[in-house]
N, C-alpha and C positions, 0 to 999 in steps of 0.2 A: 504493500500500500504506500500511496504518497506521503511525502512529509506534509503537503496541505493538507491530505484527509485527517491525519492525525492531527493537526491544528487546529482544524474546524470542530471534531472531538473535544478536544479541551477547551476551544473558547464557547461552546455550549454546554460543557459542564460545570464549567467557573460562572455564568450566567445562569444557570440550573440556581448553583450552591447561592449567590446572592440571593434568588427571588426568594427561594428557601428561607434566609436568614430573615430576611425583610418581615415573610409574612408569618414568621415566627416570633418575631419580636412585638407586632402589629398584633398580634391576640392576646399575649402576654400583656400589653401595657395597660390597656385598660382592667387586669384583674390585679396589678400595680396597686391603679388606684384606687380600689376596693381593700384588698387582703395583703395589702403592704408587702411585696413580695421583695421588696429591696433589703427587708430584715432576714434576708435567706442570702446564705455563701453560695449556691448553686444561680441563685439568679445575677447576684453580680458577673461571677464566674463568666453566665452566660452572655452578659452585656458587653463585659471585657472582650471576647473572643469575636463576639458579633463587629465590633470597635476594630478590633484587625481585620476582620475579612476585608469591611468599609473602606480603612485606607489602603487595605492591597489593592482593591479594587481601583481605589482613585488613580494610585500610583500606574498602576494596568492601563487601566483608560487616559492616563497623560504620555503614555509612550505610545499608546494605538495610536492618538489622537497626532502626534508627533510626526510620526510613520504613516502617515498619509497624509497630512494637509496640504505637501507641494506633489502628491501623487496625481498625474492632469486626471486618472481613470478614477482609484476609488475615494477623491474628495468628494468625487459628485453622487455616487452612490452608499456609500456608505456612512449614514447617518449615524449610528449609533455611537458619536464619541461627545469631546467636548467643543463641535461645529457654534457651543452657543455658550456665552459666560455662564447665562442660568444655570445651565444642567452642573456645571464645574462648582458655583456655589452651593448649590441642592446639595450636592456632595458632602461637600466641604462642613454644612451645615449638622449631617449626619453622623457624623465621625464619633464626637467626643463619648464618654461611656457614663451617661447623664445620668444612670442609678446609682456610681460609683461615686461621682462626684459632687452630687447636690443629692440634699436630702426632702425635697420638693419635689412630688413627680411629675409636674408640668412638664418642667424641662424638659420631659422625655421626649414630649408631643415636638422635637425636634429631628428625631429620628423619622419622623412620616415624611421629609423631605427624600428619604431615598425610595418614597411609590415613589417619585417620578424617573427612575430609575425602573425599577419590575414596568410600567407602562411602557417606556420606548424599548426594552427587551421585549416585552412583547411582543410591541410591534416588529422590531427585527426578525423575531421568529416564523411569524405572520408570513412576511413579504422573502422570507430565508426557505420555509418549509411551506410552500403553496398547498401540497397534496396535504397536509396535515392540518390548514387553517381552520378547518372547521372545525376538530375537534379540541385547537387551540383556543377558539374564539371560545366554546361550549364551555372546555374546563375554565376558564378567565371570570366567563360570569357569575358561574358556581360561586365560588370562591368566591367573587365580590359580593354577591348575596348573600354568603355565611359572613362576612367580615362586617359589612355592613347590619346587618342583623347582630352579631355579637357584639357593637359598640353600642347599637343603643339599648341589649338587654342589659349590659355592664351602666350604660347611665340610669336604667330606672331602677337599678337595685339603690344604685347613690339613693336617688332622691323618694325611694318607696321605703329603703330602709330592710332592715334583713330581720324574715322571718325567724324566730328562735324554735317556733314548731320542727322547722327545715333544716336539713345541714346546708353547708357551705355549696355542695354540687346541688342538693334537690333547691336551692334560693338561688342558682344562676339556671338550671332547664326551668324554672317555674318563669323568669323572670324570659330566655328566649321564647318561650312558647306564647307567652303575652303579647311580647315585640313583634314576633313574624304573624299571629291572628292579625293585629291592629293593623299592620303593614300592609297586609293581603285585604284588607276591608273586610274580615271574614269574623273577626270577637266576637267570642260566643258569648261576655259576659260574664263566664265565670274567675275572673280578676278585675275586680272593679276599683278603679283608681279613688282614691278619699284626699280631699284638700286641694285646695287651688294648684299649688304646683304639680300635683301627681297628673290633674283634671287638663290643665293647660298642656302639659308635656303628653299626652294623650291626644288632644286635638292636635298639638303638633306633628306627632307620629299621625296620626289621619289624613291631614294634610300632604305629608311625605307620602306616605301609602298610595297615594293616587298616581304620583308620578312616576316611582318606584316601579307600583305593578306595572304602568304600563309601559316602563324602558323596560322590563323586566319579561313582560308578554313579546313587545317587538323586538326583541332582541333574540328571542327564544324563535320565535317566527321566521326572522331574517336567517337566521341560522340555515334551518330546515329550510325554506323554500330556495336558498343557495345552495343547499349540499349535492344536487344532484342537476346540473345545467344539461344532462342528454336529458332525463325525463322533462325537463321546462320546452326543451328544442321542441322534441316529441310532442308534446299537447298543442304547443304554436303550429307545428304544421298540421298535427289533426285540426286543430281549428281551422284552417285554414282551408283545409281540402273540404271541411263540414261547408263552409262558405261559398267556394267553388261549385258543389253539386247544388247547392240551393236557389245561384244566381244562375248556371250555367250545366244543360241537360249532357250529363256523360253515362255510359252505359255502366251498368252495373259490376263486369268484368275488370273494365278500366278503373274502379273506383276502388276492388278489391285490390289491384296489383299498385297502385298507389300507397293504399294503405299499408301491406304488404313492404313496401319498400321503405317506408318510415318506421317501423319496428325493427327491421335489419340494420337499420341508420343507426338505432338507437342500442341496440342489439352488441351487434358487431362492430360499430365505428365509434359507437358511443357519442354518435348524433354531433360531430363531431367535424368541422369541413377545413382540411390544414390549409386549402388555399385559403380563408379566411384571415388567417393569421399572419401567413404569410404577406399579406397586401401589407400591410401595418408596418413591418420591421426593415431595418435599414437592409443597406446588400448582402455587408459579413453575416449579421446574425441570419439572414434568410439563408444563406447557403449552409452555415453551420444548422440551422435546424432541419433543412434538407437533407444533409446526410445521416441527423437523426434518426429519419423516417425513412429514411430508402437503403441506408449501408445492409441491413441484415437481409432486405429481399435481392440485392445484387450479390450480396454472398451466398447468398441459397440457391444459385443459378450456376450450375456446375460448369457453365464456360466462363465463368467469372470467380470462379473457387479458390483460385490464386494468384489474383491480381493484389498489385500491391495497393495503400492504401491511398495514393494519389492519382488513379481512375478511377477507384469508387466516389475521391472527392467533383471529379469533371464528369464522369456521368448522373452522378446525383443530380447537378444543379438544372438538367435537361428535361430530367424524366417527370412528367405529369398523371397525377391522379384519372382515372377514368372507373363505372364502377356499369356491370350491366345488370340487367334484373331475368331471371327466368325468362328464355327461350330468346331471351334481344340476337341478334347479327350483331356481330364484331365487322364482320365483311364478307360479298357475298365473292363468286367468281366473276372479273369482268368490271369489279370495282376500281377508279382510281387507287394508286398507292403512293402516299408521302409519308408512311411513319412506319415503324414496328414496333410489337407490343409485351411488355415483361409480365408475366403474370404472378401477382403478389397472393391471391388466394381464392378459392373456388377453383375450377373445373372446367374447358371446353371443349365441343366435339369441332373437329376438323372434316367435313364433309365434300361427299363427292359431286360434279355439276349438278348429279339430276337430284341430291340432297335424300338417297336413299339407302346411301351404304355410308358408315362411319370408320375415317381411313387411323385417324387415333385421337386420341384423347388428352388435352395439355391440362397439367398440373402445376402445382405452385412450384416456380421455380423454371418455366419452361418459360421460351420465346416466341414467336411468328409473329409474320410478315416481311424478315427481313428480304425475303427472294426478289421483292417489285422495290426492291432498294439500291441491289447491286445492277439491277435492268431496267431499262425501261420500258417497264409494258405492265399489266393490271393485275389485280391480283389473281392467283392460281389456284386458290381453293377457296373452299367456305367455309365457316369459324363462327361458331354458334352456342354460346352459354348452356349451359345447364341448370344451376343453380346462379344464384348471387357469384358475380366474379368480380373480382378488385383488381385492377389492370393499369400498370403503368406506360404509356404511350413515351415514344422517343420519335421527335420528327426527322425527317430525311439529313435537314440542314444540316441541325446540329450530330446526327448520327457520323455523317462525313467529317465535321472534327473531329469526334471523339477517334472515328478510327485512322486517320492522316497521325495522329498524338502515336498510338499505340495497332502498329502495323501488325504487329503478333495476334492481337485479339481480332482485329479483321479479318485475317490469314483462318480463321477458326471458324468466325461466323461465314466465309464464302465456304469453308468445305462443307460445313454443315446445311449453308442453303442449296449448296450445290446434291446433296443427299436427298433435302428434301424436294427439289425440283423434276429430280428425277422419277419420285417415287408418284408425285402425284400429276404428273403430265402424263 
């Protein structure tokens, strides 16, 4: 493995370890200042250590942040350093070990400066790990609704006062269980607040609850109706086709093999269109994500089995999507010919003129058309799907560079069109 890979390893695990610290400290503080936990060796302890992780980290982030700012590439993408004073003071603010040093626990409410730290981690992670943001985003909220929920059942014990019926654990579940009914607009009434300030902090928590639940519903919502862009593709064109047959009379056949074709989209391509994307991106990245998607099916094509990796990169950037549905023509006999075709997945039969004997059958990995490439004249057979076929198209043009580049690979594809010309003339 790379020395990057291993790097990227540990600066996700050092970022792991702070969020960790952060929101370890961020639950603890408010039962601080309830149950005086600063009169405990193990919680100084804790603050002390938590106090170093802080300025390793600072220390960390002034050397990232060093090591990139005259970088021209990752000043501009890589956000996550000290690109801004705030975040540096946020820091900075965090550090000292305020249960050790002050016997007041306010002070502590200093350390909340390093959320804004777990937030732009976050977000790094987010925009780092795309395939995983959902479940990013999911655990993120969690967590903020248990946090949030545990600060204000730790403030109504302050000001409710602690049961002596209760121990110490059943007077903080008595006291979230209160918080999260009010919150949710859901109190059953059985904790009824006594005294203007219990009653007032009550309405306040009510207040909050409205807004709460409903960042709290939309956010949960957003979630899920983003987690899966093939099934949103998918309903948009069923919708779409439902609209089509309502405004405009198509046969019922047609309307199955449509439909048909939108579940295989969704299915197998995962609704999915790379020219899409590729409109969007500059030339490097379009060619670099090209050969994403095309190096494995030009390697799976056994006259390209051991080419080396700078004609997979010049035939990549040529070759075009194409997809047929049950029973389509590729080509019939007699057809013009300016392209040939690589086939990525499905199945076609190679037929005879009078389309009644089947001379064979191309699999993934297999070529044709090239024979009305190296002549000039039509095509020589017919070539007719089966199933769903995923078919990458190479035009005449560009075929002629690629084989003037690498004379060898041409030398291969004339013996072999030469094979099959004979076979099927």
């Amino acid at each position: 493995m790379s020395v990057n890979y291993f790097k990227s390893i540990y600066n996700s695990a050092w970022r792991i370890l702070i969020i960790v610290a952060v929101l370890l400290q961020v639950s603890l503080m408010p039962l601080d200042f309830l149950f005086n936990l600063r009169g405990f060796e193990w919680y100084k302890t804790l603050d002390l250590c938590i106090s170093l992780l802080y300025f390793l980290d600072l220390l960390l982030s002034i050397l990232r942040y060093r090591g990139i700012k005259n970088h021209a590439f990752l000043k501009d993408v890589y956000w996550d350093t000290y690109s801004s004073s705030k975040y540096f003071i946020a820091d900075l603010l965090a550090i000292l070990p305020y249960a050790v040093m002050f016997s007041n626990p306010v002070f502590q409410l200093f350390r909340l400066f390093k959320w804004v730290r777990v937030i732009r981690t976050a977000h790094y992670f987010q925009s780092r790990n795309l395939r995983y943001s959902t479940g990013i985003s999911f655990g993120l909220l969690w967590i903020g609704t248990f946090l949030f929920s545990h600060w204000f059942a730790c403030i109504w014990i302050q000001i409710h006062g602690m049961e002596e019926s209760l121990s110490k654990v059943g007077n903080y579940v008595r006291a979230l269980y209160y918080t999260v009914t009010t919150l949710t607009s859901v109190g059953y009434g059985d904790v009824v607040p006594h005294g203007n300030a219990e009653m007032l902090y009550n309405i306040f928590l009510q207040f909050i609850g409205v807004g709460f639940l409903a960042l709290l519903v939309g956010n949960v919502v957003g979630i899920f109706t983003k987690k899966d862009p093939a099934e949103q593709r998918f309903l948009e064109n069923m919708e779409k086709l439902r609209a089509l047959i309502h405004y405009q009379h198509i046969s019922k056949d047609l309307e199955r093999r449509i439909s048909d074709y939108f579940t295989y989209e969704r299915k197998q391509k995962l609704g999915y269109d790379e020219t899409e994307l590729m409109e969007i991106l500059p030339f490097g990245l379009r060619n670099e994500l090209q050969l994403e998607f095309k190096k494995n099916t030009i390697k799976d094509i056994p006259l390209f089995s051991s080419v080396d990796d700078h004609f997979v990169r010049d035939i990549a950037q040529y070759l075009s999507p194409r997809i047929l549905t049950p029973g389509d023509y590729l080509f019939r006999i007699g057809d013009s010919a300016n392209s040939m075709f690589f086939v990525q997945k499905g199945s076609l039969k190679v037929l005879s003129a009078d389309e009644s004997k089947q001379l064979t059958l191309l699999k993934k990995g297999d070529f044709m058309g090239e024979i009305a490439l190296f002549k000039k004249t039509t095509r020589t057979a017919t070539v007719k799907s089966v199933g769903y076929s995923d078919l990458y198209e190479l035009q005449k043009k560009e075929f002629n560079k690629v084989l003037k580049k690498y004379p060898e690979i041409a030398e291969k594809i004339r013996m072999k069109s030469k094979s099959r010309e004979e076979r099927y003339i």
